[in-house]
C-alpha positions as CSV (number, residue, x, y, z in Angstrom):
1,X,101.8,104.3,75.1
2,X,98.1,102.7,75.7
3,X,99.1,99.4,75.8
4,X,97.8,97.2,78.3
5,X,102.4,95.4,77.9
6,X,103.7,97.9,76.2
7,X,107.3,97.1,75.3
8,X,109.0,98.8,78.2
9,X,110.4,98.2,81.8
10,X,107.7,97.8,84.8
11,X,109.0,101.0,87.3
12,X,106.6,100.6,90.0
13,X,107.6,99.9,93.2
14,X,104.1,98.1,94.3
15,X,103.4,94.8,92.7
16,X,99.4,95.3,92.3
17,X,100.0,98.8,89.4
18,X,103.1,98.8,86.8
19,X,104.4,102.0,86.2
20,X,106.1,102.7,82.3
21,X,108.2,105.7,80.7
22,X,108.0,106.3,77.2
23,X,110.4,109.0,75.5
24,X,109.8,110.8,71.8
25,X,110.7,113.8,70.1
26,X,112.1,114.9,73.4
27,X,109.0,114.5,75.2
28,X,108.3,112.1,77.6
29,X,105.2,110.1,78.7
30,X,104.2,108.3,81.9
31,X,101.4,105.6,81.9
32,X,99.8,103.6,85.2
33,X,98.4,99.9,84.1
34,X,96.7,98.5,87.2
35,X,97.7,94.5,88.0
36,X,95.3,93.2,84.8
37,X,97.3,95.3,81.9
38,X,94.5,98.1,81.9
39,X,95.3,101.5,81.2
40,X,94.5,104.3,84.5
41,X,96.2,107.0,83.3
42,X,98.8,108.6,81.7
43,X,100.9,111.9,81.6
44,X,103.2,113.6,78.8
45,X,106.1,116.0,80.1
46,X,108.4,117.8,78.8
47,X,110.9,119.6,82.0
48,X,108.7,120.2,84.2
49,X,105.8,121.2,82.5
50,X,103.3,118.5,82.7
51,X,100.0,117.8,81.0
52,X,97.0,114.5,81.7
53,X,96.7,112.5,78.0
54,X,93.4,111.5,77.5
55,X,93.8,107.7,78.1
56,X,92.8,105.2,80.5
57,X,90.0,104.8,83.1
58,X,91.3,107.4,85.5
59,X,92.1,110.1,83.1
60,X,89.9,112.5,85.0
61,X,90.9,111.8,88.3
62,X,95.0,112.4,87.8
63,X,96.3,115.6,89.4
64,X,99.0,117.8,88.7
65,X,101.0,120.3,91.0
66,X,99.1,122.6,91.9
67,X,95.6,120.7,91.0
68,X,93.5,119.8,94.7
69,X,94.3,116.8,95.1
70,X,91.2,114.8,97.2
71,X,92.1,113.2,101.3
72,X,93.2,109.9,101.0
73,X,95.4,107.1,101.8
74,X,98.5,107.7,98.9
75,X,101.4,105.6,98.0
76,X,104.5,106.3,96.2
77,X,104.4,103.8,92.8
78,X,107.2,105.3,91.2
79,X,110.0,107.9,91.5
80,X,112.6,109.1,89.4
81,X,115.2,111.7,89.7
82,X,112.7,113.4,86.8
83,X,109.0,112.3,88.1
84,X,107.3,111.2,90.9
85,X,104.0,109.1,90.5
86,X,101.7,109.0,93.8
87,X,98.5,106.7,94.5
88,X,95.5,108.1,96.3
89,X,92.7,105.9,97.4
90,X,90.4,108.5,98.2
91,X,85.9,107.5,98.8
92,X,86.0,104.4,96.4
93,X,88.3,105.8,94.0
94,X,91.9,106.0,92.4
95,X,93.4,109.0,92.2
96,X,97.0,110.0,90.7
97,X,99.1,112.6,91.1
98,X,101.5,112.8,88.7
99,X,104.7,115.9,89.7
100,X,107.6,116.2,87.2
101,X,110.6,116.5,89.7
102,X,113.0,119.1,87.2
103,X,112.4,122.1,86.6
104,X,112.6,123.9,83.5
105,X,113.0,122.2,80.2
């Protein structure tokens, strides 16, 4: 978690971001490296409670359920039968919305 090739599989369905899943001590992370390795955001979760790590570039523009989320142009990176991880491209700017797909713990 924080690596720029952290030792995990690439998820994402768009070439240009890489999307990795981290699990420990039954929690489990999400992280969103752009096409050079760096670090946007990332997300811990456990069920589907959800909460924005302080990492990466974007860490202040990554949105939860029920967070506004800014008019854009988005894009489905990644999705999971446990999360879902959506692009927006809103003014200039990257923003992620992150929604844990279970419910419950």
């Amino acid at each position: 978690l924080g690596d720029a090739l952290p030792p995990a599989m690439d998820l994402s369905a768009d070439p240009a971001w890489q999307v990795y899943e981290f699990e420990r001590d039954g929690m489990r992370y999400t992280q969103v490296n752009d096409g050079t390795g760096k670090v946007r955001a990332a997300v811990g979760r456990i069920g589907g409670t959800a909460w924005v790590l302080p990492i990466g570039q974007d860490a202040d523009r990554v949105r939860l359920p029920g967070d506004a989320v800014p008019a854009g142009t988005t894009r489905v990176l990644m999705r999971s039968q446990e999360v879902e991880v959506v692009l927006i491209q809103s003014g200039g700017a990257d923003y992620w919305l992150v929604r844990p797909l279970l419910s419950g713990d």
